[in-house]
N, CA, C, O and CB atoms as a CASP TS submission, in Angstrom:
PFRMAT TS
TARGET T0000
AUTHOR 0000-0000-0000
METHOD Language model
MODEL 1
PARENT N/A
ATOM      1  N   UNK     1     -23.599 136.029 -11.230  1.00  0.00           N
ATOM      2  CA  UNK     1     -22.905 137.263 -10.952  1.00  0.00           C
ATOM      3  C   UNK     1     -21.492 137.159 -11.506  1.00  0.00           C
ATOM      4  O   UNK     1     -20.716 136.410 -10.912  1.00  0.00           O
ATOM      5  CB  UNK     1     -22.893 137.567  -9.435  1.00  0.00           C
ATOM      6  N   UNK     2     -21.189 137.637 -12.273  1.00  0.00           N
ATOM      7  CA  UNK     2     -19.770 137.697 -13.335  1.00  0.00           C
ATOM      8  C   UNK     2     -18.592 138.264 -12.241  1.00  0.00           C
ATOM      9  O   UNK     2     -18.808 139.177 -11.444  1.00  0.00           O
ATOM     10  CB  UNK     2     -19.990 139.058 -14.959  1.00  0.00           C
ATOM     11  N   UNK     3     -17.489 137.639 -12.352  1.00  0.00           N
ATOM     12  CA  UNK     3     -16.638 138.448 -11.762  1.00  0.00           C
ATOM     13  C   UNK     3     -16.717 138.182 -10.247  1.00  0.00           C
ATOM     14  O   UNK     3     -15.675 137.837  -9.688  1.00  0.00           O
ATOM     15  CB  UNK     3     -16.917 139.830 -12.152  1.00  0.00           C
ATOM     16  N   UNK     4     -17.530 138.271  -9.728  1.00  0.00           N
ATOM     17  CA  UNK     4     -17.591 137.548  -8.433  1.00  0.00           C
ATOM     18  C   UNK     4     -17.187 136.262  -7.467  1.00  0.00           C
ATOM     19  O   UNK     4     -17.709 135.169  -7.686  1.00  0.00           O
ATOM     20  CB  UNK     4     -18.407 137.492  -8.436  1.00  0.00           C
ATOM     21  N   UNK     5     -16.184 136.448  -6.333  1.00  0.00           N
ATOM     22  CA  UNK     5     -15.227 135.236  -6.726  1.00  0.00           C
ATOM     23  C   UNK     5     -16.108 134.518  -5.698  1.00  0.00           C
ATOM     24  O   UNK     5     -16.727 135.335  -5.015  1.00  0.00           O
ATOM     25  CB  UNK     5     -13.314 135.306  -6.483  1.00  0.00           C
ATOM     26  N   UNK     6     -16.399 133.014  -5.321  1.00  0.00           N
ATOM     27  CA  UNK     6     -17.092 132.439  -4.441  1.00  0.00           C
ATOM     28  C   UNK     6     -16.243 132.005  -3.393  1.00  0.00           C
ATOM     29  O   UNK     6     -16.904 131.639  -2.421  1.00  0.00           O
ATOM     30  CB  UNK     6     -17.816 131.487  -4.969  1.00  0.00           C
ATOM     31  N   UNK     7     -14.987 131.910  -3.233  1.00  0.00           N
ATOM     32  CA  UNK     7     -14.390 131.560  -1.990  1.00  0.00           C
ATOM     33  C   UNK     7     -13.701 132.739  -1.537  1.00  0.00           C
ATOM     34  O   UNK     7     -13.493 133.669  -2.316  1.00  0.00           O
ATOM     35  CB  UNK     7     -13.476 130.382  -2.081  1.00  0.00           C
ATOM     36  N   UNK     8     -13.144 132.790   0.283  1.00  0.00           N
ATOM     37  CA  UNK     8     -12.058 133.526   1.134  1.00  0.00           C
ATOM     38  C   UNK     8     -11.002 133.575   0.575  1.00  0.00           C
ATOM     39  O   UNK     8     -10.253 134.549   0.505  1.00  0.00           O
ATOM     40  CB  UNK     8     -11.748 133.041   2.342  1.00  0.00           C
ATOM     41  N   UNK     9     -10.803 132.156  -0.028  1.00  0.00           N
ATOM     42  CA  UNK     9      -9.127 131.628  -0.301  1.00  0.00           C
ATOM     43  C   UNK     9      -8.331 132.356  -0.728  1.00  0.00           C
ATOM     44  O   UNK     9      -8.986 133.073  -1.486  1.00  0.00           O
ATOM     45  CB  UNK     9      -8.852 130.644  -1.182  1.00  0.00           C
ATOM     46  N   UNK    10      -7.255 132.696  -0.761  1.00  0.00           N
ATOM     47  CA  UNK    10      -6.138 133.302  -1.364  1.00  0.00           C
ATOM     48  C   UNK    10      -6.915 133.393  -3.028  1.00  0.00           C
ATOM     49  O   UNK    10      -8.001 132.894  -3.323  1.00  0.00           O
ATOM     50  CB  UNK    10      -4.527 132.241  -1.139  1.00  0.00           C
ATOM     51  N   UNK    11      -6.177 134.021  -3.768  1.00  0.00           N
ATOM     52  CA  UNK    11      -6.593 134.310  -5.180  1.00  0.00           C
ATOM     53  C   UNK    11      -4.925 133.864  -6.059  1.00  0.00           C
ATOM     54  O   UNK    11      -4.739 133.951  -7.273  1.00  0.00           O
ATOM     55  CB  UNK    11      -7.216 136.299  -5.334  1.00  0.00           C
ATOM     56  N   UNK    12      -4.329 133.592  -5.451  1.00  0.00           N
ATOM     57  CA  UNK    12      -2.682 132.808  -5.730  1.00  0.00           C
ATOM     58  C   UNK    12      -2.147 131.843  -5.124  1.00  0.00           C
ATOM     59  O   UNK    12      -2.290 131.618  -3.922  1.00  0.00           O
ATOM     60  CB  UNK    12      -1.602 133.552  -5.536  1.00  0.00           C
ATOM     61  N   UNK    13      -1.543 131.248  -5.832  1.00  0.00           N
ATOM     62  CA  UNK    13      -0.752 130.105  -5.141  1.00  0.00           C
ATOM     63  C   UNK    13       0.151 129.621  -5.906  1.00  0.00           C
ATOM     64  O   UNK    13       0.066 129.643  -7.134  1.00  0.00           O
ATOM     65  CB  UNK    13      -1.496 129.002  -4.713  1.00  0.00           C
ATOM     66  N   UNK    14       1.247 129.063  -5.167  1.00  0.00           N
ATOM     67  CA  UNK    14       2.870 128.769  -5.545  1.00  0.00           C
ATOM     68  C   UNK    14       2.630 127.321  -6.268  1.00  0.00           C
ATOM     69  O   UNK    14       1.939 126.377  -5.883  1.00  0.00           O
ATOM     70  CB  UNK    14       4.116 128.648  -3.958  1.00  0.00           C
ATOM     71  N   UNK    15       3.390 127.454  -7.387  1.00  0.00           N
ATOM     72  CA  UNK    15       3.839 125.760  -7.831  1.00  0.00           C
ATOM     73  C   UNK    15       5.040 125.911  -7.900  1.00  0.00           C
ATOM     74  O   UNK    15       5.893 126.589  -8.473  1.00  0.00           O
ATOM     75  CB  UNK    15       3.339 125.008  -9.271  1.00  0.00           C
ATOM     76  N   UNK    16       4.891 124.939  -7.015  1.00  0.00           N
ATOM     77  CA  UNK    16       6.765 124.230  -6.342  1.00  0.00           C
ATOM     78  C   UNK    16       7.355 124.086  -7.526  1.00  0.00           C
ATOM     79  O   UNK    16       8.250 124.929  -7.575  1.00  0.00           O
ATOM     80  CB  UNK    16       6.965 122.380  -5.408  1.00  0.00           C
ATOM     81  N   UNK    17       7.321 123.411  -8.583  1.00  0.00           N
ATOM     82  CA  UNK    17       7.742 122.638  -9.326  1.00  0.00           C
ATOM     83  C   UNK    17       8.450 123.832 -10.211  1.00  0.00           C
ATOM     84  O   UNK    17       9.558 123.592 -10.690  1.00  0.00           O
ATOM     85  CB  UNK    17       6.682 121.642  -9.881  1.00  0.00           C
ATOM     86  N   UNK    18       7.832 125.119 -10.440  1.00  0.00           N
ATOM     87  CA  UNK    18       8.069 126.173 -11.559  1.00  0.00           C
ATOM     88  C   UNK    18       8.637 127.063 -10.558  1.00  0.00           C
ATOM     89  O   UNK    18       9.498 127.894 -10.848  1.00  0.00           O
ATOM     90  CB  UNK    18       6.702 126.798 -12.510  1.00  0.00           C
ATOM     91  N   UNK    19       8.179 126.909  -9.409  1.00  0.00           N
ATOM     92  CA  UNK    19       8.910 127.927  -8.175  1.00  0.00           C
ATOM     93  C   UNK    19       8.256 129.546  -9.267  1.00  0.00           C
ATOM     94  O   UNK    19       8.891 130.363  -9.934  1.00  0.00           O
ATOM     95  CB  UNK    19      11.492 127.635  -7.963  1.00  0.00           C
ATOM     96  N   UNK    20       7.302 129.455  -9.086  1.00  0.00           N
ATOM     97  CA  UNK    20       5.971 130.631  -9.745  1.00  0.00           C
ATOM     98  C   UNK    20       4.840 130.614  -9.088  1.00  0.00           C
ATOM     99  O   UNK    20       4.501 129.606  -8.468  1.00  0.00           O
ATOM    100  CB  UNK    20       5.383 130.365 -11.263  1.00  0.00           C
ATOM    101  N   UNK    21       4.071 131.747  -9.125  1.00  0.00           N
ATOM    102  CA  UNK    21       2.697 131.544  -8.408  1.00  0.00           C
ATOM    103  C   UNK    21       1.846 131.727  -9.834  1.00  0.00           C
ATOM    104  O   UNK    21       2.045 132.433 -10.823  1.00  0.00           O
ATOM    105  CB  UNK    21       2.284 132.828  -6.982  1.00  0.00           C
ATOM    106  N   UNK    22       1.102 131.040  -9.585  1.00  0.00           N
ATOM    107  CA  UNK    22      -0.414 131.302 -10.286  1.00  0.00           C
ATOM    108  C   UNK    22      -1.809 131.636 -10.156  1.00  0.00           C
ATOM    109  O   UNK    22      -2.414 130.720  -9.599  1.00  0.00           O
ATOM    110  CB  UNK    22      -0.676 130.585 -10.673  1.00  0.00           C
ATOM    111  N   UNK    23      -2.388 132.408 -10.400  1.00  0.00           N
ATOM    112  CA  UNK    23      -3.568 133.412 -10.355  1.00  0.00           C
ATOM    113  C   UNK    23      -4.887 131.954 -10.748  1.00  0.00           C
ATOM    114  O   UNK    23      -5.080 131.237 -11.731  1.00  0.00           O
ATOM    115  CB  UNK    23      -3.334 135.076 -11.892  1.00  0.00           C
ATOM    116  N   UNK    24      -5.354 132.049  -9.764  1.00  0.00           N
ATOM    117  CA  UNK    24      -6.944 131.079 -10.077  1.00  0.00           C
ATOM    118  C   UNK    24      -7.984 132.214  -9.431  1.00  0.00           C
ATOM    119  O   UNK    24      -7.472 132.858  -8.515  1.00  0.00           O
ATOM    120  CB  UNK    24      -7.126 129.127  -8.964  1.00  0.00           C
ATOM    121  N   UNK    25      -8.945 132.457  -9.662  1.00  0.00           N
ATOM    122  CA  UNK    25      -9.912 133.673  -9.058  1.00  0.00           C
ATOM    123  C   UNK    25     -11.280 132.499  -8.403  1.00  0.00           C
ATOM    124  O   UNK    25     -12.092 132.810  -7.531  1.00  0.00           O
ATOM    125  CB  UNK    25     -10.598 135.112 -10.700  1.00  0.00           C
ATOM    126  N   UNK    26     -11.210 131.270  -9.055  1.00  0.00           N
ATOM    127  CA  UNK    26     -12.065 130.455  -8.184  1.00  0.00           C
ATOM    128  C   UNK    26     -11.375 129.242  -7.442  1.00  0.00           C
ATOM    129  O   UNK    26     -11.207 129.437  -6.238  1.00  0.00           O
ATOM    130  CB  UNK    26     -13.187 129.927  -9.023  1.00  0.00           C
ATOM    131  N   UNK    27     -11.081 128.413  -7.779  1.00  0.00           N
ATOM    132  CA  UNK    27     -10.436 127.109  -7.118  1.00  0.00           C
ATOM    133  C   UNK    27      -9.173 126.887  -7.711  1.00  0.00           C
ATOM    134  O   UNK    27      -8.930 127.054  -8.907  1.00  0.00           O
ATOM    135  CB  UNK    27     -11.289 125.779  -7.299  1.00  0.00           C
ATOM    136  N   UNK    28      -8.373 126.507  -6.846  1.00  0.00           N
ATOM    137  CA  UNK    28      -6.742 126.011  -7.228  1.00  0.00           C
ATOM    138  C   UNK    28      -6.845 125.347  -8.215  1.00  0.00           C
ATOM    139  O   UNK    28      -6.243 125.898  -9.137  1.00  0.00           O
ATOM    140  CB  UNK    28      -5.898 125.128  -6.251  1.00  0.00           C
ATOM    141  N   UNK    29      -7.560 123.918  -8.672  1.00  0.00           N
ATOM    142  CA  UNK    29      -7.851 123.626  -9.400  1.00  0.00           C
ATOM    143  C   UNK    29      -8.262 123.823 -10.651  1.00  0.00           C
ATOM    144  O   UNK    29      -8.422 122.865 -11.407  1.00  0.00           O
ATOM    145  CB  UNK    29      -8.090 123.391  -9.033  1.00  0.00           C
ATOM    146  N   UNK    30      -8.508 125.206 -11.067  1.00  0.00           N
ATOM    147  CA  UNK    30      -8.848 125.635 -12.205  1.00  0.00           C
ATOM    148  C   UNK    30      -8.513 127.211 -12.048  1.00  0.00           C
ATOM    149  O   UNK    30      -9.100 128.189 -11.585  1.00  0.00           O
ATOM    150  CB  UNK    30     -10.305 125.218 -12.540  1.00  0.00           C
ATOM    151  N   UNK    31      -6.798 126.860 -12.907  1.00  0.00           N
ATOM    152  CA  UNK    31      -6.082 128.165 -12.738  1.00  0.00           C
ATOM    153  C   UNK    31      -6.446 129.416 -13.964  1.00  0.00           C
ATOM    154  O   UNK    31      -6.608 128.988 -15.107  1.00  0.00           O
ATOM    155  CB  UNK    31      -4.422 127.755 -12.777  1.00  0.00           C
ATOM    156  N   UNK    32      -6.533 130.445 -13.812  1.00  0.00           N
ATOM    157  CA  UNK    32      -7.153 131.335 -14.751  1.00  0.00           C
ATOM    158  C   UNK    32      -6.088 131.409 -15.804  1.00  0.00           C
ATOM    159  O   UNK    32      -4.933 131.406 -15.377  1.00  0.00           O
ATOM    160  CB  UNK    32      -7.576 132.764 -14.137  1.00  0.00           C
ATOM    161  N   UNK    33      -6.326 131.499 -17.568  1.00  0.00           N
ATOM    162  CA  UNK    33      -6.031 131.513 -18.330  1.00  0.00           C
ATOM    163  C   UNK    33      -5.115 132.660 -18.659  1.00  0.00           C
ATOM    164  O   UNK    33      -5.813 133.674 -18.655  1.00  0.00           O
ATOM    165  CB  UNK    33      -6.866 131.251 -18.775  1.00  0.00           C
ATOM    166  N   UNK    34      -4.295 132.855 -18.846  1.00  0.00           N
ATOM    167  CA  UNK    34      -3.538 133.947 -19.382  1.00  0.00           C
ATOM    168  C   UNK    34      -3.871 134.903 -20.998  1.00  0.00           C
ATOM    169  O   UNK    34      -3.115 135.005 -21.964  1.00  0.00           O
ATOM    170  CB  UNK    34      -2.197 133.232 -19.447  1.00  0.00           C
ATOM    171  N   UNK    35      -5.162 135.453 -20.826  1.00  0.00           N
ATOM    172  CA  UNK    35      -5.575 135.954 -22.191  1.00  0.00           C
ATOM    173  C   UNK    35      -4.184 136.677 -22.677  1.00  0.00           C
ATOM    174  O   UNK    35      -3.857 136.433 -23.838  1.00  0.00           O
ATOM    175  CB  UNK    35      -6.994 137.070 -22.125  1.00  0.00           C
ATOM    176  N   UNK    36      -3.349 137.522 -21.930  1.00  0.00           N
ATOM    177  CA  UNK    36      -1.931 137.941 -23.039  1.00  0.00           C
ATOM    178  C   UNK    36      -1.142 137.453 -23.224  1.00  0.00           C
ATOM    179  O   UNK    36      -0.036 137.988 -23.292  1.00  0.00           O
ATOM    180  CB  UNK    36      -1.192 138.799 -22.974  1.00  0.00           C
ATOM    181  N   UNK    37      -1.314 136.455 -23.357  1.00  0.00           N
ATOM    182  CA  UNK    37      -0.443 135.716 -24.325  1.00  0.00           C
ATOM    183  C   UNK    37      -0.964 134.780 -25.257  1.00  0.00           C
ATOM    184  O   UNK    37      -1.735 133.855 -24.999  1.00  0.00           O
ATOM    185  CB  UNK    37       0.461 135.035 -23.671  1.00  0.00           C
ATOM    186  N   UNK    38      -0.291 135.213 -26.811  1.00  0.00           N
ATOM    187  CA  UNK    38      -0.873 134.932 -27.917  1.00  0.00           C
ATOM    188  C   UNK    38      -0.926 133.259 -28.226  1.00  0.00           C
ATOM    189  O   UNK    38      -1.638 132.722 -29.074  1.00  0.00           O
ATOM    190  CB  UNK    38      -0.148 135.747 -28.937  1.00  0.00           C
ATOM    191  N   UNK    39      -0.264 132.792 -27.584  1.00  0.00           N
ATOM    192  CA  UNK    39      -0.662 131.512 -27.787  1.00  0.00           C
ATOM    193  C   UNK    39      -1.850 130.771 -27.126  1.00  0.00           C
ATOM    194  O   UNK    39      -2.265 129.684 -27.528  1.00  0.00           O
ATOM    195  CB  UNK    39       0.336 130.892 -27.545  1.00  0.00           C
ATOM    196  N   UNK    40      -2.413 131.527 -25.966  1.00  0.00           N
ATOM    197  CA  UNK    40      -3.111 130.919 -25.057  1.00  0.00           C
ATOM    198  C   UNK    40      -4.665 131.464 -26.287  1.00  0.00           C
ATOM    199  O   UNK    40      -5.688 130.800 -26.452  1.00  0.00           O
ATOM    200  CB  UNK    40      -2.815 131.601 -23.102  1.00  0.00           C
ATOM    201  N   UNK    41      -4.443 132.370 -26.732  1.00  0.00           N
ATOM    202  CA  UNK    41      -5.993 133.313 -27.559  1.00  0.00           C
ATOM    203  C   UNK    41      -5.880 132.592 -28.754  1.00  0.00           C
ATOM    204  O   UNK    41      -6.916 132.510 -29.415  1.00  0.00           O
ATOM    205  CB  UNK    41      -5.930 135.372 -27.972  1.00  0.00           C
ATOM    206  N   UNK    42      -4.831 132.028 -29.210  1.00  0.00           N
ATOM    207  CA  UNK    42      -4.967 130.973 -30.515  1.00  0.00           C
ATOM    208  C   UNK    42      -5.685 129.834 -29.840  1.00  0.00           C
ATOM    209  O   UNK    42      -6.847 129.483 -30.047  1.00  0.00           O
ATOM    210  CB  UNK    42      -3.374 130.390 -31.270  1.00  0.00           C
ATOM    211  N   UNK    43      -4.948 129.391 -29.127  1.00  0.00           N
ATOM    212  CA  UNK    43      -5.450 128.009 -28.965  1.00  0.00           C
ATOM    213  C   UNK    43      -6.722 127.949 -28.639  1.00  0.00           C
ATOM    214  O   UNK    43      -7.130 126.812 -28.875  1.00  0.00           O
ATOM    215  CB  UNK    43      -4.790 127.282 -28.042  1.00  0.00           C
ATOM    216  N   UNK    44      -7.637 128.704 -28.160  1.00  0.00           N
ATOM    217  CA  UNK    44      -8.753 128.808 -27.722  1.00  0.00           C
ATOM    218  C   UNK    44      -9.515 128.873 -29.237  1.00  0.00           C
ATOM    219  O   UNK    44     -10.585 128.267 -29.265  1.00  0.00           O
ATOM    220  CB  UNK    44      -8.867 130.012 -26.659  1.00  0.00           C
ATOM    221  N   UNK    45      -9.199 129.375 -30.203  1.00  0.00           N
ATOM    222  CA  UNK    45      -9.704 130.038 -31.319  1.00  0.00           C
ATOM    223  C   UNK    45      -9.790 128.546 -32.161  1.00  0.00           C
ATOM    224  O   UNK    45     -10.622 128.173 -32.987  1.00  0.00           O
ATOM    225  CB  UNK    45      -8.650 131.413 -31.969  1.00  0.00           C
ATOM    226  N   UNK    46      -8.698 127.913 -31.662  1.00  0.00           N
ATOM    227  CA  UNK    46      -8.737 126.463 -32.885  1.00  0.00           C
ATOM    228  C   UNK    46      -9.714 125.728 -32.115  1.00  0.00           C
ATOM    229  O   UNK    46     -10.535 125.011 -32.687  1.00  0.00           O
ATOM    230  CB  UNK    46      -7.056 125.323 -33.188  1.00  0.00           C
ATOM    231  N   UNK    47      -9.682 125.878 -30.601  1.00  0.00           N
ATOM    232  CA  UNK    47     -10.671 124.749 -30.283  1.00  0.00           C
ATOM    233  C   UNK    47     -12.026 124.962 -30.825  1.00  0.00           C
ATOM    234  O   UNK    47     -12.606 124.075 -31.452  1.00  0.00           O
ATOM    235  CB  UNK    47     -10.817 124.555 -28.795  1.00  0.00           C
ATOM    236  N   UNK    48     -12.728 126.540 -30.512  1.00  0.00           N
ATOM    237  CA  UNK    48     -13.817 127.259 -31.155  1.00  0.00           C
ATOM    238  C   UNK    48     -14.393 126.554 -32.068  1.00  0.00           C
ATOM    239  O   UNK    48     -15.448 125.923 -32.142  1.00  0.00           O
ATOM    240  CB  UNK    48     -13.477 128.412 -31.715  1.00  0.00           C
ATOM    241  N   UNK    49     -12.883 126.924 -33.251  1.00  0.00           N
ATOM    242  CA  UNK    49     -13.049 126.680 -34.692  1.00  0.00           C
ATOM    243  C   UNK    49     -13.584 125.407 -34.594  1.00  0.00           C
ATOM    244  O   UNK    49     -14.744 125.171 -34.928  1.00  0.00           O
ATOM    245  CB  UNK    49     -11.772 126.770 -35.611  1.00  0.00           C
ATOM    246  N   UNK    50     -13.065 124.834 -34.297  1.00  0.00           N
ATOM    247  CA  UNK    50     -12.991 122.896 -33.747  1.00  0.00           C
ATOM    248  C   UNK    50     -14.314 122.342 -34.278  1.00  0.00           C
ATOM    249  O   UNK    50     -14.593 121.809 -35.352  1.00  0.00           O
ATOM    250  CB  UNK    50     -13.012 122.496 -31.629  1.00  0.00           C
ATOM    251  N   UNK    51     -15.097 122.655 -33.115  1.00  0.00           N
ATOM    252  CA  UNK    51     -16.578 122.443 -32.649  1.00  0.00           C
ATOM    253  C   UNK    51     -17.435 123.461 -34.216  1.00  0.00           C
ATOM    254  O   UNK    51     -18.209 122.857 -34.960  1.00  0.00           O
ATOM    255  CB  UNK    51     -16.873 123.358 -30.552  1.00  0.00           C
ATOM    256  N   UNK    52     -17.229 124.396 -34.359  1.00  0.00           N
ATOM    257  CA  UNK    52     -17.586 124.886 -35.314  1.00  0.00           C
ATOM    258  C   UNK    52     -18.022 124.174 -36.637  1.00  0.00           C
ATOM    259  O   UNK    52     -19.089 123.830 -37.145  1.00  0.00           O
ATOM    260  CB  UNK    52     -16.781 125.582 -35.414  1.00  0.00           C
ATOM    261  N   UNK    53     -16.466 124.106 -37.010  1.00  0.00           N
ATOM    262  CA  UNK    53     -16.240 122.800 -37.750  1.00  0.00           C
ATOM    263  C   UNK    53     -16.819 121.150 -38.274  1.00  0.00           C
ATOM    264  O   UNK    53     -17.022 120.415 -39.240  1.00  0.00           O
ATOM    265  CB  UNK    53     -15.484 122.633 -37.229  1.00  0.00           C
ATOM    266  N   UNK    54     -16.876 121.267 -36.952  1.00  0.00           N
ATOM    267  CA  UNK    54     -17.950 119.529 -36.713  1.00  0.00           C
ATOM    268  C   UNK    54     -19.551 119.963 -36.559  1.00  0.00           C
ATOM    269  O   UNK    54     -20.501 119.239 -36.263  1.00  0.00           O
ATOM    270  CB  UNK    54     -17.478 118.435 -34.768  1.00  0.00           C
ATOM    271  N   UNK    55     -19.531 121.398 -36.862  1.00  0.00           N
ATOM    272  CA  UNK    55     -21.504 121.617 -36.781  1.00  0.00           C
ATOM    273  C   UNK    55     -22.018 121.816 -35.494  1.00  0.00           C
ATOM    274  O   UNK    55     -23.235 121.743 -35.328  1.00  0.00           O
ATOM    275  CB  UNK    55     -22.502 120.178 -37.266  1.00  0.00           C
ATOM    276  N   UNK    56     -21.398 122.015 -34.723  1.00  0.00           N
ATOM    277  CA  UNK    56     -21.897 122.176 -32.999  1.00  0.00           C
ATOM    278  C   UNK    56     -22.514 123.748 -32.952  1.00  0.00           C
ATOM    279  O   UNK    56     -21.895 124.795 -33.144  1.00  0.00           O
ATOM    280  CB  UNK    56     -20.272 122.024 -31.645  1.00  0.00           C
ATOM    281  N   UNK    57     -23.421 123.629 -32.749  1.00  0.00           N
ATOM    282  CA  UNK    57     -24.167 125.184 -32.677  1.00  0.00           C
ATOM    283  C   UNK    57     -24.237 126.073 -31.625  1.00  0.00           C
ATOM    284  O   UNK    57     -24.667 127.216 -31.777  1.00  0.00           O
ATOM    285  CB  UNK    57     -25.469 125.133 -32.881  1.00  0.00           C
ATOM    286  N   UNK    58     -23.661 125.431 -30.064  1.00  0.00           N
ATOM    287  CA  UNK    58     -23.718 126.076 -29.373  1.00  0.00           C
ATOM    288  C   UNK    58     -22.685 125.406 -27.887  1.00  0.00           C
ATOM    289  O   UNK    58     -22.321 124.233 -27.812  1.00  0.00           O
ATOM    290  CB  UNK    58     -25.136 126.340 -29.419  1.00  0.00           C
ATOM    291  N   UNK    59     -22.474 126.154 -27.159  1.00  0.00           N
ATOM    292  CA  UNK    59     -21.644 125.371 -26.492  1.00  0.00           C
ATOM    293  C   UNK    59     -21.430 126.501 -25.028  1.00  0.00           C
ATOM    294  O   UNK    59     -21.878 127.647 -25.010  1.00  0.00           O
ATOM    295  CB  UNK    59     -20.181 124.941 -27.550  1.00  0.00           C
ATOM    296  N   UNK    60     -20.573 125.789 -23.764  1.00  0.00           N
ATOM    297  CA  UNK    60     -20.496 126.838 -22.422  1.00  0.00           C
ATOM    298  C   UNK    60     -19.503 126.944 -22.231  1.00  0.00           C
ATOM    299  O   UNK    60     -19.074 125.792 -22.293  1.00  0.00           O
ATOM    300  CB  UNK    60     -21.024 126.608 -21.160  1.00  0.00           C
ATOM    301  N   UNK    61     -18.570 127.693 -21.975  1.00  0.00           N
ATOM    302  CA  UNK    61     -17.472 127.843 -21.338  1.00  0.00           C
ATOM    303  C   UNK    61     -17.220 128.411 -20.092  1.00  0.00           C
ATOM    304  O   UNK    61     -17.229 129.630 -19.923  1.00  0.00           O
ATOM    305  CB  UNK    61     -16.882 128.326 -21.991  1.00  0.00           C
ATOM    306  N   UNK    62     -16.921 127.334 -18.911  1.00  0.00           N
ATOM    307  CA  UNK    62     -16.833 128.468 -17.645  1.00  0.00           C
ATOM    308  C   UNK    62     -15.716 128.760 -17.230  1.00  0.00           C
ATOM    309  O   UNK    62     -14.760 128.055 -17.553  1.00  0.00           O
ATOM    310  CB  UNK    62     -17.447 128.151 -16.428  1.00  0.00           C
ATOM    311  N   UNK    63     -15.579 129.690 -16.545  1.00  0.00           N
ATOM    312  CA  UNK    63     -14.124 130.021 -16.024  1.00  0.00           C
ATOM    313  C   UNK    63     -13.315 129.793 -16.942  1.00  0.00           C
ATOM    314  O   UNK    63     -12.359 129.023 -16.853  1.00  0.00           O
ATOM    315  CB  UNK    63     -13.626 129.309 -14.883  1.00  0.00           C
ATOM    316  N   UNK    64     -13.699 130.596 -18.135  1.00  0.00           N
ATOM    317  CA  UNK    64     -12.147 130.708 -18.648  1.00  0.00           C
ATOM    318  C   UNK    64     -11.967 132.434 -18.936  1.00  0.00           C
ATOM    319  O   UNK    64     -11.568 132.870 -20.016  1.00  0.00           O
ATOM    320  CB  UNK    64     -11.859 129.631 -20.332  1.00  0.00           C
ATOM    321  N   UNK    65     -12.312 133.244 -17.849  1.00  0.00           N
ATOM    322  CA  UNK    65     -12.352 134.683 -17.541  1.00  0.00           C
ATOM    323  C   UNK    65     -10.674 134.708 -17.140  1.00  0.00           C
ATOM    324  O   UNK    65     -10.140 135.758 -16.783  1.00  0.00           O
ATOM    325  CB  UNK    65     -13.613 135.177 -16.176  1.00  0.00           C
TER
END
């Protein structure tokens, strides 16, 4: 089920360190990606390319919504 978050938990949380909150939609641990911003949609594109590159035909990506 896409989009569907599996925990109660808050959907934010503070890092002390940046004194910022950050958006995770599943676990603190795996904070959601910032698609607007252009560096975050490159970098994804070289890793792509990456695997591409080396002949990898297929591959999963989770949570990176």
């Amino acid at each position: 089920m896409t989009g569907v978050r599996v925990s109660a938990a808050p959907c934010g949380n503070m890092m002390n360190s940046r004194k910022q909150y950050y958006l995770h939609s599943y676990t603190v641990e795996q904070p959601d990606l910032n698609w607007n911003n252009p560096s975050v949609v490159k970098e994804m594109q070289d890793i792509v390319g990456f695997g591409v590159n080396l002949g990898v035909s297929g591959s999963r990506c989770n949570v990176i919504d």
